[in-house]
C-alpha positions as CSV (number, residue, x, y, z in Angstrom):
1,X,-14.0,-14.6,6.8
2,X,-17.6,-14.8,8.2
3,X,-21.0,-13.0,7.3
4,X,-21.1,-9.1,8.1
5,X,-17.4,-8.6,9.0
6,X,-16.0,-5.3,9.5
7,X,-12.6,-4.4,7.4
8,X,-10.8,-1.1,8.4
9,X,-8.2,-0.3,6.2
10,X,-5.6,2.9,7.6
11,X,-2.8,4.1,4.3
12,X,-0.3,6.4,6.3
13,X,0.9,8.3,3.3
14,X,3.6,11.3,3.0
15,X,0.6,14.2,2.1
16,X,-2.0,12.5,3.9
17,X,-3.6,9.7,6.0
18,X,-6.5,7.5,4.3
19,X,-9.5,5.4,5.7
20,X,-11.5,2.9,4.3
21,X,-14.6,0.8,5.7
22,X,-15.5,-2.3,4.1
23,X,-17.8,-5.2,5.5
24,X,-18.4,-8.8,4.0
25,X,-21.6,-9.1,2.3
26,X,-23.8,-12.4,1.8
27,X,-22.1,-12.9,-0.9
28,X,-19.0,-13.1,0.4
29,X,-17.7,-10.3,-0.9
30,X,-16.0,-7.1,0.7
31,X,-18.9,-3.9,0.4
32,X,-17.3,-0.6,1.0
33,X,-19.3,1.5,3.1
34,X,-17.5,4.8,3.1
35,X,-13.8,6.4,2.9
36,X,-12.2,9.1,4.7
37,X,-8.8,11.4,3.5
38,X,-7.0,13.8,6.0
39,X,-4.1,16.3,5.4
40,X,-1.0,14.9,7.2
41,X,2.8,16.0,7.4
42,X,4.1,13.3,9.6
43,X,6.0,11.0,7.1
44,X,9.2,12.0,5.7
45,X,10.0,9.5,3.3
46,X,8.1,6.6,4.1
47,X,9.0,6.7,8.2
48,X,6.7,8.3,11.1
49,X,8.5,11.1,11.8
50,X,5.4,13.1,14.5
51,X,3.5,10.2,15.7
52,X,1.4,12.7,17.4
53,X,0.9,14.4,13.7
54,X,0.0,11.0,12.4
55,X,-2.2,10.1,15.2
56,X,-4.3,13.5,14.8
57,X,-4.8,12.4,11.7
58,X,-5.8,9.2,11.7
59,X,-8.2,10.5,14.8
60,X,-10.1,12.6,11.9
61,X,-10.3,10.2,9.5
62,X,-11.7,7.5,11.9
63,X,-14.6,10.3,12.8
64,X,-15.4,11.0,9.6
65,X,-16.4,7.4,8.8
66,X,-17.7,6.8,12.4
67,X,-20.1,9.8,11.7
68,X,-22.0,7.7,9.2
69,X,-21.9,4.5,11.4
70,X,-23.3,2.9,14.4
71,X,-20.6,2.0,16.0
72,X,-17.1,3.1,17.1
73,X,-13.7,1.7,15.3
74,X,-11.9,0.2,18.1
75,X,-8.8,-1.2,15.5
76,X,-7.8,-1.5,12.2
77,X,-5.2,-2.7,9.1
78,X,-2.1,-0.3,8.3
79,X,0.2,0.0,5.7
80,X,3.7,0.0,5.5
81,X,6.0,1.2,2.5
82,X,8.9,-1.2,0.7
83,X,12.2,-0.1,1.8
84,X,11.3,-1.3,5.0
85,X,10.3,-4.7,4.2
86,X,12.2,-7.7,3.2
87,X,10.6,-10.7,1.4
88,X,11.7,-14.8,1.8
89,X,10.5,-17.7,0.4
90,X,10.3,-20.8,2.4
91,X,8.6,-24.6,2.7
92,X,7.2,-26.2,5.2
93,X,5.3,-29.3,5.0
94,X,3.1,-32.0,7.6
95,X,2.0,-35.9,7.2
96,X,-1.3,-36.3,7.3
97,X,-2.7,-39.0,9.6
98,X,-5.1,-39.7,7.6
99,X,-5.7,-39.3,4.1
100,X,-8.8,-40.2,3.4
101,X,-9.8,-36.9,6.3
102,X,-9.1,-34.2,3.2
103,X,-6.6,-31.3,4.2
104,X,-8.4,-29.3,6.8
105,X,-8.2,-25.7,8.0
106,X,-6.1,-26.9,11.3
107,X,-3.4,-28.5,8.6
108,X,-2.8,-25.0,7.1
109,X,-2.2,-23.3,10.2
110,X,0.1,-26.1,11.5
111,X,2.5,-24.9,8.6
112,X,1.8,-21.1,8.8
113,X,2.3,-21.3,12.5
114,X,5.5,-22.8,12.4
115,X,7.2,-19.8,10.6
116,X,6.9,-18.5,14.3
117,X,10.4,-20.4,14.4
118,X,12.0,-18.7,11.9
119,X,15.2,-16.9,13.2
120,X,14.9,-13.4,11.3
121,X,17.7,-10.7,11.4
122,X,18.2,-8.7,14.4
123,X,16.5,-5.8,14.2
124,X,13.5,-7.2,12.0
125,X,10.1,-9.0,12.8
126,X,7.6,-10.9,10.8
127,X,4.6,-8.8,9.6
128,X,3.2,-11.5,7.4
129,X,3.1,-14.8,5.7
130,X,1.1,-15.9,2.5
131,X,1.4,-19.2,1.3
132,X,2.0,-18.8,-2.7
133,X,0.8,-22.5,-3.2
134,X,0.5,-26.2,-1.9
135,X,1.5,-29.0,-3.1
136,X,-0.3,-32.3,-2.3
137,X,0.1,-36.1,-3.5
138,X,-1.8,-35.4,-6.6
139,X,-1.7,-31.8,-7.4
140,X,-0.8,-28.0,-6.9
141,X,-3.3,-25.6,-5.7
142,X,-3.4,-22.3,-3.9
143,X,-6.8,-23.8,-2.2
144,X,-6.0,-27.6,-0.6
145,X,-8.9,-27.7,1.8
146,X,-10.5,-30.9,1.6
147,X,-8.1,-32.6,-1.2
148,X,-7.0,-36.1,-0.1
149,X,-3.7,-36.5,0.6
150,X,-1.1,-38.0,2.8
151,X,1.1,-34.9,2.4
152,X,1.0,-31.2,1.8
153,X,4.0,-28.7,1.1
154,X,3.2,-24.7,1.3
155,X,5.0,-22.3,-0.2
156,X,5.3,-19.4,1.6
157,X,6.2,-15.6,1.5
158,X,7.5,-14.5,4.7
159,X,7.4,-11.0,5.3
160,X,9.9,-9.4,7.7
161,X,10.3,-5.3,8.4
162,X,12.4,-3.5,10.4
163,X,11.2,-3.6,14.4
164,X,11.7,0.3,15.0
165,X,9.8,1.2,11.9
166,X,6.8,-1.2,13.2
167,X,7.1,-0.3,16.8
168,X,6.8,3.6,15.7
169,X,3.2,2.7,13.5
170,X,2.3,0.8,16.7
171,X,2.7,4.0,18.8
172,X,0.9,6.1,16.8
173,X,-2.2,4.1,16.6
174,X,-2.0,3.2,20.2
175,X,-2.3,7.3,20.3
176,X,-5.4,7.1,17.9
177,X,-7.2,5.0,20.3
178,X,-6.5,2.0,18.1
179,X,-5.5,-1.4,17.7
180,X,-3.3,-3.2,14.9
181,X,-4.9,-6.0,13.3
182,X,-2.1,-6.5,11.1
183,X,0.2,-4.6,8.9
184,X,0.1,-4.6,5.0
185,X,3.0,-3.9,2.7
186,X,2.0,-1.4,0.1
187,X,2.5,-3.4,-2.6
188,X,-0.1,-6.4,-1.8
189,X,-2.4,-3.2,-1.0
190,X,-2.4,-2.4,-4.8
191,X,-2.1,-5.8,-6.3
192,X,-5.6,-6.9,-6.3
193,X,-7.6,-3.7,-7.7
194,X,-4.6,-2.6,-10.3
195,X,-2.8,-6.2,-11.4
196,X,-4.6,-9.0,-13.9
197,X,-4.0,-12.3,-13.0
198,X,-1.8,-12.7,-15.7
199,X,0.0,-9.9,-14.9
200,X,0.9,-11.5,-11.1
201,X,1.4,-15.3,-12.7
202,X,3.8,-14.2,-15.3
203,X,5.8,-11.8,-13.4
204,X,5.5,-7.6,-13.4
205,X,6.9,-4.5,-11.6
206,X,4.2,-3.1,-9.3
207,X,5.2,0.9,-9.4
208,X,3.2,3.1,-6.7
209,X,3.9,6.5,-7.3
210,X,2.8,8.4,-4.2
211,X,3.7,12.4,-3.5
212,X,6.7,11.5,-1.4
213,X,7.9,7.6,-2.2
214,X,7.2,5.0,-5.2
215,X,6.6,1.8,-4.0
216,X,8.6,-0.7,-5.6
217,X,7.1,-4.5,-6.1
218,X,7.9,-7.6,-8.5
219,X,5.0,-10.5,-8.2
220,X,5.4,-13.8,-10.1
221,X,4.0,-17.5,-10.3
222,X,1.2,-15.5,-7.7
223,X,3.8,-14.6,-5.2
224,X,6.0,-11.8,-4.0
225,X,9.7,-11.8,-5.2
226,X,11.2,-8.5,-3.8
227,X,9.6,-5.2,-2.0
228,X,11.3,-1.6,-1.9
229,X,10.6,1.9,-1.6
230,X,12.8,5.2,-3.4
231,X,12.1,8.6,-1.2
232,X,11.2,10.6,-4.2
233,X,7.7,11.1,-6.1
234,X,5.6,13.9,-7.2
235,X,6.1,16.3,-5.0
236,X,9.8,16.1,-6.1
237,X,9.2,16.9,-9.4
238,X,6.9,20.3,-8.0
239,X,9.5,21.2,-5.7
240,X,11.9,21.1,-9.0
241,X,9.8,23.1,-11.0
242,X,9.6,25.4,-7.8
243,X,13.4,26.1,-7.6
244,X,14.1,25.5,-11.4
245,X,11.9,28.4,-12.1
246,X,12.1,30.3,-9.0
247,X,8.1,30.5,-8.6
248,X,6.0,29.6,-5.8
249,X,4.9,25.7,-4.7
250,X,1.5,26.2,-5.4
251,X,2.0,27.5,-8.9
252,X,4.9,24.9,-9.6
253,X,2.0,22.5,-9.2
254,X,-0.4,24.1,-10.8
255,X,1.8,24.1,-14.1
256,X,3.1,20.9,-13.7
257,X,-0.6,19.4,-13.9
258,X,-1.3,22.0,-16.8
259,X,1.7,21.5,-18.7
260,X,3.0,17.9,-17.6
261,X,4.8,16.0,-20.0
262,X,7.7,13.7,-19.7
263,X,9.5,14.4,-22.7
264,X,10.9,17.9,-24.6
265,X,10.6,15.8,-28.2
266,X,6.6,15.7,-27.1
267,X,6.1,19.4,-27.2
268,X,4.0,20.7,-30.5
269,X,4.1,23.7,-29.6
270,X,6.5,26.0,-27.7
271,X,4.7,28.5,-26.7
272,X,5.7,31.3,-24.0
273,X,4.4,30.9,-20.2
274,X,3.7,34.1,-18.0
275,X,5.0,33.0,-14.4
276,X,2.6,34.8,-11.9
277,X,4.9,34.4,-8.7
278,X,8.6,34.5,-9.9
279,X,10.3,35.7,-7.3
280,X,13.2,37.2,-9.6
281,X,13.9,41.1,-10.6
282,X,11.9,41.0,-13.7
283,X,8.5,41.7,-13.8
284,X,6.3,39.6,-16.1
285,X,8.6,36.8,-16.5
286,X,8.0,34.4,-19.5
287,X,9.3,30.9,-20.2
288,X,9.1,28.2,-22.5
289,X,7.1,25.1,-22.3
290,X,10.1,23.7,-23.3
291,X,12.1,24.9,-20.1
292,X,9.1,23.4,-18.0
293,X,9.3,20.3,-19.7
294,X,12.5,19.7,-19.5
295,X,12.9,20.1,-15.5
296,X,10.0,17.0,-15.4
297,X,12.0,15.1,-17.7
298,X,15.3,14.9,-15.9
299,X,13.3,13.9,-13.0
300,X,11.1,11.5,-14.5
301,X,14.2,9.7,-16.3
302,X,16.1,9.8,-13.1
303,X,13.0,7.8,-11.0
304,X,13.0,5.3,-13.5
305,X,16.6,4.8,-14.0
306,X,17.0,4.2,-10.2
307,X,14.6,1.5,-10.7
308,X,16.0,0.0,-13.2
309,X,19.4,-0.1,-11.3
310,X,17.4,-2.1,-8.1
311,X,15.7,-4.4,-10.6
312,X,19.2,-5.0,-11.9
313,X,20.9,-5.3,-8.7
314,X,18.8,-7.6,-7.6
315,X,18.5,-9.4,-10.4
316,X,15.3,-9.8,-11.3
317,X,15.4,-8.2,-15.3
318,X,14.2,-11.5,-16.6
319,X,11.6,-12.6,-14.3
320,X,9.8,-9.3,-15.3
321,X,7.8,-9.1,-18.5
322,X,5.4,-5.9,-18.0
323,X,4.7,-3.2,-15.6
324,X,2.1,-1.4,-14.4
325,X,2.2,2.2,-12.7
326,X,-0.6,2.8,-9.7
327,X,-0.7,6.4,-7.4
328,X,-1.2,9.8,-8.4
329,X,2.6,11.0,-8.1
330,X,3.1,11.0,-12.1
331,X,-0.3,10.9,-13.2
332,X,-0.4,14.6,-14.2
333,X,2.8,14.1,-16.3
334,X,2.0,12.9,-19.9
335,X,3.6,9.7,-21.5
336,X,5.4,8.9,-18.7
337,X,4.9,5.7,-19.0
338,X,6.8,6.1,-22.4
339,X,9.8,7.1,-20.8
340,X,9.6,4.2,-18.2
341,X,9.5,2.1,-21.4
342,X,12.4,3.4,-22.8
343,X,14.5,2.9,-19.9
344,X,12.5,-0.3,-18.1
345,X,12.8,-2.4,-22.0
346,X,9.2,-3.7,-21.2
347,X,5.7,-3.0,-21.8
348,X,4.5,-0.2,-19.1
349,X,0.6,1.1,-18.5
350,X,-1.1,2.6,-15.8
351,X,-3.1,0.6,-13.8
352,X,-7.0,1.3,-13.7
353,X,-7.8,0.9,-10.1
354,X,-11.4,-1.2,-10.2
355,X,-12.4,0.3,-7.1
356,X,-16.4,1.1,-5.7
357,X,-18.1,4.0,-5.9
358,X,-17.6,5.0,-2.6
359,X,-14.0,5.2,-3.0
360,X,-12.7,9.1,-3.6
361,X,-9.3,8.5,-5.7
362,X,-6.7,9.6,-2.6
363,X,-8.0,6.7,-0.6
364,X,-7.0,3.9,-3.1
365,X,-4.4,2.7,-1.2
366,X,-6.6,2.5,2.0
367,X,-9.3,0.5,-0.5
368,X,-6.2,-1.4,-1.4
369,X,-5.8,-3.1,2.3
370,X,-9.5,-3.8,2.9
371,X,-9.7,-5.8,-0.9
372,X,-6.5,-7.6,0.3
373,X,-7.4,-8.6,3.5
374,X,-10.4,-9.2,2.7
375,X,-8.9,-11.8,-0.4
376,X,-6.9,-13.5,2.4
377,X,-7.4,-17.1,2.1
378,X,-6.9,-19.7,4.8
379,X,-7.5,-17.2,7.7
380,X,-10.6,-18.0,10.5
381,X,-10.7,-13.9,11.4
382,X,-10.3,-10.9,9.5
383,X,-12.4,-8.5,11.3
384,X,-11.8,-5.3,12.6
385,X,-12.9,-4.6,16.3
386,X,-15.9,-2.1,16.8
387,X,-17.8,-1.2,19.9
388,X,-21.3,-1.1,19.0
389,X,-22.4,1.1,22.2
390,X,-22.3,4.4,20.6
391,X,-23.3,6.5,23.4
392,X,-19.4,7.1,24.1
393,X,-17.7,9.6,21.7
394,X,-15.0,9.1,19.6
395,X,-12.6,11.1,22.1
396,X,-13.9,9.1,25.4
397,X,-13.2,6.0,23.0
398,X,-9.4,7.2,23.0
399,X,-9.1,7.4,26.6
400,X,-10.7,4.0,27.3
401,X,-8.5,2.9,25.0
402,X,-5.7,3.7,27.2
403,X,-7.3,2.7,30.0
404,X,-7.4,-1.0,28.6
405,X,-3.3,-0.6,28.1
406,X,-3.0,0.2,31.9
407,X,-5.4,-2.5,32.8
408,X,-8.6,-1.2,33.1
409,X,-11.6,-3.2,32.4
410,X,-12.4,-2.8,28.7
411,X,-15.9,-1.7,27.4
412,X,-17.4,-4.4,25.4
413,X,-16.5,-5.1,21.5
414,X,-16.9,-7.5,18.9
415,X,-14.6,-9.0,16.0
């Protein structure tokens, strides 16, 4: 990454669509300039069901940020959730000519570029591939540039997702007036502002907990071992409490960040709760905490149990030693993460996201891409395209940008 790049980051979630800026200061590190967060109902469990819903809103988020900039966004980084994605590891090593030359930049791409002959399912296409690690003559290292050697072996992490599922993500840019630079699983968009190091070498269950999904991820020895998504998150549990006690949405929610706990045995005190929108015969209806309660914890315990029936089917229970819980699905409910102990049998917490100032908590995922792209080692460009004549609006930006698909000259950008 060079000096003053731009890093868009775009999280498509179920409630909402996020935007983050960042830019690579002097110090080579990514500065986050400003973040965006827009209403959006055009995901039903984790798949672009309204590209035209998504592309509005990714159209608002984009101005927002452009409204503090100089320039105009021309493309960006975009998530994609778990169940969509599949994870392989291969090798692939080269012979050096000459040893005594160190590994060089052109080396590294030699073996990334020839996952390009991979045959991958029908129906699926590669998104991504990290190397995990290299080996050389004398040593392993994630960083071989400049080592002498006569050969070097990467490890890699080949990242495939389903076609249609990509092609639809592509649309609705493409509808925003923007380009892909590439797409990011939503696990490696968490793993480098909630995860230790330790945490990722050892091997631990990555949970993201959004309003509509939870991301599943398992990261060990600094790689990815399996990716996956379950369509249920906290707006499950609010639409439980909704039916369960026959009150409104809105107030479902309200009393399930008041009163959230994950367990009936954690109640004190059981005191009576006045229901202002039951929709009943009764007038004044009252409840228990305990009633409350206990509609979170049957949800609660079923979201973990399913997990712990992929971890098992996959069989990955002894490659994982902790787990750490990221997203703002179940952050409302209380000791949670005890009950994900109880069922998981290892150490759970949630994970702290160390994001900037700038960042308003709803856009942590979008934060999430730019820090990982933005760690992406081994890579000559990372930036973002941007026009920098900002006499054209954002909308006249939209229709150039399909202008450029039917072949018209483009206006000038930069990477």
């Amino acid at each position: 990454m060079a000096i003053g790049d731009i890093i868009v980051g775009i999280d498509i979630g179920t409630s909402k669509v996020c935007c983050c800026l960042g830019q690579i200061n002097k110090f080579n590190q990514v500065e986050i300039l400003n973040s965006s967060s827009v209403a959006c109902e055009g995901l039903k469990k984790g798949r672009i069901v309204s590209q035209e819903a998504v592309a509005r809103a990714i159209r608002f988020a984009i101005s927002d940020i452009e409204a503090t900039q100089d320039f105009i966004i021309k493309s960006a980084y975009v998530n994609i959730v778990g169940s969509y994605v599949s994870v392989f590891k291969t090798k692939y090593s080269v012979k050096l000519e000459d040893k005594y030359a160190g590994v060089s930049q052109n080396d590294i791409d030699t073996i990334i570029k020839s996952v390009g002959k991979i045959e991958v399912p029908e129906g699926q296409q590669v998104i991504d591939v990290i190397p995990s690690k290299f080996i050389t003559d004398s040593r392993i290292t994630d960083d071989p540039i400049g080592i002498f050697t006569n050969f070097l072996e990467a490890e890699l992490d080949v990242i495939i997702a389903d076609k249609s599922v990509v092609k639809t993500i592509g649309m609705a840019m493409q509808k925003a007036g923007l380009q892909i630079d590439g797409i990011v699983t939503n696990g490696f968009a968490m793993k480098d502002i909630v995860l230790s190091e330790d945490e990722k070498s050892q091997g631990v269950l990555l949970l993201d907990i959004g309003a509509g999904n939870v991301d599943i991820s398992v990261f060990s020895d600094n790689g990815i071992l399996y990716a996956d998504s379950i369509p249920v998150g906290g707006d499950t549990i609010t639409n439980d409490i909704s039916i369960g006690l026959e009150i409104s949405y809105g107030e479902a929610d309200k009393l399930k960040k008041q009163y959230g706990l994950s367990r009936v045995a954690y109640i004190d005190n059981d005191y009576s709760i006045t229901l202002s929108t039951y929709t009943g015969d009764e007038k004044n209806k009252t409840v228990k905490c305990s009633e409350l309660v206990e509609i979170m914890e049957a949800r609660v315990e079923e979201i973990f149990m399913i997990i712990k029936q992929k971890i098992e089917e996959n069989h990955l229970k002894s490659l994982i030693h902790s787990c750490v819980i990221s997203g703002q699905g179940i952050n409302s409910i209380n000791k949670s993460e005890k009950t994900a102990e109880e069922i998981l049998g290892v150490p759970v917490r949630f994970g702290n996201s160390k994001t900037a100032n700038l960042i308003k908590p709803e856009c942590v995922g979008a934060y999430g891409i730019v820090k990982y792209v933005s760690n992406i080692k081994h890579s000559k460009n990372i930036g973002s395209k941007i026009q920098e004549d900002v006499d054209q609006t954002f909308f006249e930006n939209i229709v150039q940008s399909f202008k450029s698909i039917l072949g018209a000259k483009p206006s000038k950008s930069r990477k």
